[in-house]
C-alpha positions as CSV (number, residue, x, y, z in Angstrom):
1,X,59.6,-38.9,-7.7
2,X,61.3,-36.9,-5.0
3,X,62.4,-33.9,-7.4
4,X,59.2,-34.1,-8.9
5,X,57.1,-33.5,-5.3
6,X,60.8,-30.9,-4.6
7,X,59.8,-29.2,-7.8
8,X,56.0,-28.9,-7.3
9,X,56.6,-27.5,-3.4
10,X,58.6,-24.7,-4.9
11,X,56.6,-23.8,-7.6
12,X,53.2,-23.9,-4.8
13,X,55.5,-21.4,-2.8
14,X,56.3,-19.2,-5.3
15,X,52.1,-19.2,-6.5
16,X,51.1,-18.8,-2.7
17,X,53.6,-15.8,-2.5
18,X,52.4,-14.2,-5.2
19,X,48.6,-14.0,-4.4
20,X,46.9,-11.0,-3.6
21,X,43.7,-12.1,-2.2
22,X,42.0,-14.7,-0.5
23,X,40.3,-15.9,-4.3
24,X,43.9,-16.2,-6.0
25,X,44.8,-18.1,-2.9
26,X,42.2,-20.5,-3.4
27,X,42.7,-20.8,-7.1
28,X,46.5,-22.1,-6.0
29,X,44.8,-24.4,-3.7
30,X,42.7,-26.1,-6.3
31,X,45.4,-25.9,-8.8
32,X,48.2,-28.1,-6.2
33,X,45.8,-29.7,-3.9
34,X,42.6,-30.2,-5.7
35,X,41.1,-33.5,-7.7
36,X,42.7,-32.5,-10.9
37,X,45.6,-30.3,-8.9
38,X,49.2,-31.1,-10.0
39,X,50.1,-33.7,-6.0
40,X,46.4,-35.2,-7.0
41,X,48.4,-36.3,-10.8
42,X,52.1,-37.4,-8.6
43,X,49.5,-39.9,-6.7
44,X,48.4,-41.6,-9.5
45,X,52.2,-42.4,-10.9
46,X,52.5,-44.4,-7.4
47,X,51.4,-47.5,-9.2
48,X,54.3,-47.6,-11.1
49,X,56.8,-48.1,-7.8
50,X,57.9,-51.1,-6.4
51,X,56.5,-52.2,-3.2
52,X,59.1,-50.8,-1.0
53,X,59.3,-47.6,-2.7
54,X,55.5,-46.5,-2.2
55,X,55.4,-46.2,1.8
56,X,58.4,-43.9,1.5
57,X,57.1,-41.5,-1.6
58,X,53.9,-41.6,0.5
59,X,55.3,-40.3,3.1
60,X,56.7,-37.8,0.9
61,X,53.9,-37.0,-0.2
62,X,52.0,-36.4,2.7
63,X,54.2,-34.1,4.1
64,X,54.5,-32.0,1.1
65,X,50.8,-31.7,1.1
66,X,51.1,-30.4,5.2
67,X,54.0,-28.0,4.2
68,X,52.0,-26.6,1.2
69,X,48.8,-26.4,3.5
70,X,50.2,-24.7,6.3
71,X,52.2,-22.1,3.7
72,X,48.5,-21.8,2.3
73,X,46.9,-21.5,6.2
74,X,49.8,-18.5,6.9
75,X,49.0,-16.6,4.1
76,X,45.3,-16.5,4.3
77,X,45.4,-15.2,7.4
78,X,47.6,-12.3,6.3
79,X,45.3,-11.4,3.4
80,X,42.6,-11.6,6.0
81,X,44.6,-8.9,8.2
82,X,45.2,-7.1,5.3
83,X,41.8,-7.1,4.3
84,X,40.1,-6.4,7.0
85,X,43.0,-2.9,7.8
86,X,42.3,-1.3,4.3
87,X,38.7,-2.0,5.0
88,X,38.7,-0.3,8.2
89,X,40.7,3.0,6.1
90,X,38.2,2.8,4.1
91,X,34.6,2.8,5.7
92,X,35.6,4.8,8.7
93,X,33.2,7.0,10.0
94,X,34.2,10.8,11.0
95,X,31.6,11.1,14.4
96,X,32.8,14.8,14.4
97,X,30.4,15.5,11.1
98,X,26.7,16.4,11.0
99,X,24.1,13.4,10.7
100,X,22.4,13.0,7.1
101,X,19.2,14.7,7.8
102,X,16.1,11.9,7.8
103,X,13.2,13.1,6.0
104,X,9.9,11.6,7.8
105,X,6.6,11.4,5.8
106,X,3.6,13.0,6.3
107,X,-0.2,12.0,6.0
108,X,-2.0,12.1,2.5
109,X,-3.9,14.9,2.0
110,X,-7.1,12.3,1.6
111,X,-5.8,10.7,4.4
112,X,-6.1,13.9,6.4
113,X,-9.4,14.3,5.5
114,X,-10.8,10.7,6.1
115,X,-9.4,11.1,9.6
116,X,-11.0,14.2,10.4
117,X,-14.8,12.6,8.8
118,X,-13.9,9.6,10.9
119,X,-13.3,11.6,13.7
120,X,-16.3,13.5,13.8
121,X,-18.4,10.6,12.9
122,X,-16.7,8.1,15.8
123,X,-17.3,10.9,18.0
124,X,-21.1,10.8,17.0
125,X,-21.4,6.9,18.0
126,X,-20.7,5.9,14.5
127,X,-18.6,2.7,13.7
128,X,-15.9,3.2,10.5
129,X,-17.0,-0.6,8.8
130,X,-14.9,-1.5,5.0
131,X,-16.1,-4.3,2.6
132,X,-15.1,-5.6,-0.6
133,X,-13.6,-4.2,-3.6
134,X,-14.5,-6.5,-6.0
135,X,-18.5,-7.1,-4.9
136,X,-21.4,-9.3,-6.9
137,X,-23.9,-7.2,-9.1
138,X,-26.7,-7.8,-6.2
139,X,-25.1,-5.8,-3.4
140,X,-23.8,-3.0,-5.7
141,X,-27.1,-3.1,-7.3
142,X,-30.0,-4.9,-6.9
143,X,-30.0,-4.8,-3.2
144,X,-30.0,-0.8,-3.5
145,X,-33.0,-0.9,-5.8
146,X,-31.0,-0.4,-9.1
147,X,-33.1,-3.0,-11.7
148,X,-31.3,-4.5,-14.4
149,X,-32.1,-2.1,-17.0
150,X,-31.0,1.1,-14.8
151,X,-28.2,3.3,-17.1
152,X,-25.9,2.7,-13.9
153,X,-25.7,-0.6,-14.8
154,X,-24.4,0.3,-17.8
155,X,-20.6,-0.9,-18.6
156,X,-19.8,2.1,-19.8
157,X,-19.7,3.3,-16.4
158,X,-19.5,0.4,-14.4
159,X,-16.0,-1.9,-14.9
160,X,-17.8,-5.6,-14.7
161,X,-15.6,-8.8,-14.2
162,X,-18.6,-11.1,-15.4
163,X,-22.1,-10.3,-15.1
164,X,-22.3,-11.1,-11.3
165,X,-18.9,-9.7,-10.5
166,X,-17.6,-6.0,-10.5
167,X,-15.8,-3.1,-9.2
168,X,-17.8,-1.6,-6.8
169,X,-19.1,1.8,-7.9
170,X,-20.0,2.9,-4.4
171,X,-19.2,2.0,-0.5
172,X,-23.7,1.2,-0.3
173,X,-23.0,-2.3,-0.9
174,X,-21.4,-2.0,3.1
175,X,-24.0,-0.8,3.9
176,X,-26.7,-4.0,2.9
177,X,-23.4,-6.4,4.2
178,X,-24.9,-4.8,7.4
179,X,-28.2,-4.6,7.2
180,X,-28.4,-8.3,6.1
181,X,-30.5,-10.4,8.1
182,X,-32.3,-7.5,10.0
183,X,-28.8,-6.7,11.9
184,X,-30.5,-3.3,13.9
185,X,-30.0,-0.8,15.2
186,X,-26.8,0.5,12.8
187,X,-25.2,3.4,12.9
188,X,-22.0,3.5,10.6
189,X,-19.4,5.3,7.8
190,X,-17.9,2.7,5.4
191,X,-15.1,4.8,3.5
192,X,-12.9,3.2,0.9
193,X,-12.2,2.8,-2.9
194,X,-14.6,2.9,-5.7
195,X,-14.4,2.3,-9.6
196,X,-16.1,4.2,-12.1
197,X,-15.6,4.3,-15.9
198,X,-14.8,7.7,-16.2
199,X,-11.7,9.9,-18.3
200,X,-9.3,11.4,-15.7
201,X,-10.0,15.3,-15.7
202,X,-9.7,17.6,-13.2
203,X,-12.5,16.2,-11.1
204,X,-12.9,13.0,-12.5
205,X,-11.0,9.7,-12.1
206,X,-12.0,5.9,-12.8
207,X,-10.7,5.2,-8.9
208,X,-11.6,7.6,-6.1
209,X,-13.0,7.5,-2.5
210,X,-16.4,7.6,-0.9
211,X,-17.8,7.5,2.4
212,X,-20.9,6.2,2.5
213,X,-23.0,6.9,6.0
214,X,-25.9,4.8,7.4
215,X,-28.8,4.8,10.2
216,X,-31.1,2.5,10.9
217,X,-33.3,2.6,14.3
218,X,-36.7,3.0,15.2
219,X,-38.1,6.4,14.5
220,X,-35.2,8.0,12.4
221,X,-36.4,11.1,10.3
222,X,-35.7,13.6,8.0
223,X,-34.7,15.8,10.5
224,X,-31.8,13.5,12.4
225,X,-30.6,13.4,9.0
226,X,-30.4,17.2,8.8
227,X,-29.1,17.9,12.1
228,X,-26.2,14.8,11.5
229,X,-25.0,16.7,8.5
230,X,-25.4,20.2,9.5
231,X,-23.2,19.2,12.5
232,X,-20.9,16.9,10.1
233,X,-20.5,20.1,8.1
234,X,-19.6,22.5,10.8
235,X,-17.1,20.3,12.5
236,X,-15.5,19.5,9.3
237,X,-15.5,23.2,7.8
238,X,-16.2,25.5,10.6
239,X,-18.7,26.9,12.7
240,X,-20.2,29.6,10.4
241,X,-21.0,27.4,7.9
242,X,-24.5,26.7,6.8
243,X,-26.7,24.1,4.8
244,X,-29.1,23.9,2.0
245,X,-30.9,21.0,1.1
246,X,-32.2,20.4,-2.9
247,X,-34.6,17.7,-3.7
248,X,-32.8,15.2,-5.9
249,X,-33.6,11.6,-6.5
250,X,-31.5,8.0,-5.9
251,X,-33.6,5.1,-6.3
252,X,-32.1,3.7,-3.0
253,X,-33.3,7.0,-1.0
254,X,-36.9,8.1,-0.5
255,X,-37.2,11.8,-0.4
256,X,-33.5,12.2,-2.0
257,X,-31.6,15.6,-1.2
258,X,-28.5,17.1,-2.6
259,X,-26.6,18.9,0.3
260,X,-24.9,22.3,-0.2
261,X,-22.6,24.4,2.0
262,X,-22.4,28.3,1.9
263,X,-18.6,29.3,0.1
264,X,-16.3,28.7,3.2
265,X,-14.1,31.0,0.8
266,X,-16.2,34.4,0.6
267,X,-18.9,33.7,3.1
268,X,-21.7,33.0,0.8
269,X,-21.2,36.4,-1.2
270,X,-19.8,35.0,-4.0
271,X,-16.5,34.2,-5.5
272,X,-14.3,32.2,-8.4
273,X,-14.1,29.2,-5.8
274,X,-18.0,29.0,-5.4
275,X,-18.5,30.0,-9.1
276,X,-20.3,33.1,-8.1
277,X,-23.2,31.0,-6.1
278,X,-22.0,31.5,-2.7
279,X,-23.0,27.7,-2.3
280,X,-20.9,24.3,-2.7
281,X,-22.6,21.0,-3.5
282,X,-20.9,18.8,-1.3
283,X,-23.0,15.5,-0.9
284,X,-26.3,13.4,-1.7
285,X,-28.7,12.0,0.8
286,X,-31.8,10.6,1.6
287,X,-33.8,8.3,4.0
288,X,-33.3,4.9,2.9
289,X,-35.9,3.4,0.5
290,X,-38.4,1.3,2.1
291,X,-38.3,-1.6,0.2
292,X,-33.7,-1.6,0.3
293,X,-35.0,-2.3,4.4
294,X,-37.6,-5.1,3.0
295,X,-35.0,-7.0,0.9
296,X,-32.2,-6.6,4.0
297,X,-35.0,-8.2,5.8
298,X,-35.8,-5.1,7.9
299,X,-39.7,-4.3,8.6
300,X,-39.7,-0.8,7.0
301,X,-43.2,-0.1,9.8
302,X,-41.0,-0.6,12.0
303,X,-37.7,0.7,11.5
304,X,-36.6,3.6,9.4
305,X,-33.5,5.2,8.6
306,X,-30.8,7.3,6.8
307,X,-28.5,7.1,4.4
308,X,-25.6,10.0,2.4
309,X,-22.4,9.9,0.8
310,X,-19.6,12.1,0.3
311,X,-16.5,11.4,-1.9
312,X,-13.2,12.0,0.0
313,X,-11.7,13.6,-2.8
314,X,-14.2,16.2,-3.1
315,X,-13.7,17.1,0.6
316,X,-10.4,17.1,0.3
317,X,-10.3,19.3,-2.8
318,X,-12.7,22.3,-0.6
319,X,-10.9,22.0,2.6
320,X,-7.5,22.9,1.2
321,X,-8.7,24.4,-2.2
322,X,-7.0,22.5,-4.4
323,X,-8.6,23.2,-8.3
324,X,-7.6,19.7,-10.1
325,X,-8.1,16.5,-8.5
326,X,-5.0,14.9,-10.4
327,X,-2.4,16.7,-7.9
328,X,-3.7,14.4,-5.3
329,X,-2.4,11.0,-7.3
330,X,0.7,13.0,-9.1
331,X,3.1,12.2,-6.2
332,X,4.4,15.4,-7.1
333,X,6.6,16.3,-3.6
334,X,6.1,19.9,-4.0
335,X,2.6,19.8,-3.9
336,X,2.5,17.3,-1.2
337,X,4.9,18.6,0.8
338,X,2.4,21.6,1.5
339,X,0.2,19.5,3.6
């Protein structure tokens, strides 16, 4: 037994010698020192000695186990040492070189533009209010007197989850959320995403942006809805600009406008931007149907107001005269970077 545990201490040596790294090390540990290791197999033979013999060879034992542990202790901490010098070589920084420039991001240009129409609108006493993506057929619809059989409604241009459920197709539905329950006087913008079924094209997309504005008070006319948007306009595109309202018709509006700007391009002479009009349609308006203020509980005798909305993109698209909408979700740096 005692040149078998002389033999199996040299032949741990020479393994422990001959690692290179802390894994080989270990792999010498389990193979002398482990459950199934080569000492753990010398144990088990200790049933064959005498009863005199076993305190001795256990004693050999043990201190063949120390030796080969303390051998192992040593030479993990020299491939440590080792280790941790080539590391140091190897990852060390030269403070003499230039820094790796850091490229910082930038605003969207949508986002650009809805803080400028928030700004302008904030500054006006407006407050910015967001609602639901996914919204029930009543507040994208019925509450905004769109009946049932209305082509809106149809799913061709409407994503529907169920026939209560959908993607709203405009920001109105904020608008009853705050009217409900005859909350007046409001004055708000509720900008976010919409859903439309529509083919991507160069002004078209089935997920955009629209800002939808409200005001509700006593004695609101056509007029504070004309002044409102003549100022919005000539905050948001510049002092010279002027306004043309065009009778249109939405059946949550009654009258309905369309609101056009004069070419911010060419002045209102015309040119390949304006398509030779000297105008831009821009947004759609409107005071707000009496009987949209009857179902939000509102007395429309007592209280009137108004309502427009203006897609982000769109005002986006004029103010930096962009000619396809697609650039804006491309993620295409050189076009971004420009803004």
């Amino acid at each position: 037994m005692k040149e078998k545990l002389q033999k199996l201490s040299e032949e741990a040596f020479e393994a422990i010698k001959k690692a290179t790294d802390t894994q080989m090390l270990n792999d010498v540990r389990v193979s002398f020192l482990g459950k199934k290791g080569s000492l753990t197999g010398l144990l088990k033979g200790m049933k064959d000695l005498t009863a005199e013999e076993r305190p001795k060879i256990g004693q050999l034992v043990n201190e063949t186990r120390e030796k080969i542990e303390d051998e192992m202790a040593e030479k993990k901490l020299k491939l440590e040492r080792s280790a941790r010098q080539k590391q140091l070589i190897s990852e060390v920084i030269d403070v003499t070189l230039p820094s790796p420039k850091i490229r910082a991001g930038h605003p969207h240009p949508n986002t650009v533009a809805l803080e400028e129409v928030e700004r302008i609108f904030v500054g006006m006493g407006y407050e910015v209010v967001e609602g639901p993506e996914v919204e029930f057929d009543y507040y994208n619809f019925e509450a905004l007197n769109i009946p049932a059989d209305h082509p809106a409604k149809d799913e061709q241009d409407t994503f529907y989850i169920n026939k209560d459920i959908l993607l709203r197709t405009q920001t109105s539905s904020v608008q009853i959320h705050m009217m409900e329950g005859g909350k007046v006087p409001v004055r708000m913008i509720a900008p976010g995403r919409v859903f439309r079924s529509d083919e991507v094209d160069a002004t078209h997309s089935p997920c955009f942006h629209q800002i939808e504005g409200l005001v509700v008070d006593e004695h609101v006319t056509m007029a504070d809805l004309k002044g409102t948007l003549e100022s919005f306009a000539k905050e948001m595109f510049g002092e010279d600009i002027k306004t043309k309202f065009r009778p249109h018709h939405f059946p949550f509006t009654e009258p309905s406008a369309e609101m056009d700007v004069s070419c911010f391009k060419c002045g209102g002479k015309g040119c390949r931007f304006c398509k030779q009009e000297g105008w831009i349609e821009i947004l759609g308006c409107g005071m707000v149907h009496p009987h949209v203020l009857e179902i939000c509980g509102i007395d429309p005798e007592k209280y009137t107001g108004f309502a427009f909305g203006v897609g982000l993109e769109r005002i986006a698209l004029l103010k930096y005269e962009i000619d396809d909408m697609r650039l804006l979700y491309e993620n295409d740096e050189r076009f971004l970077s420009q803004f």
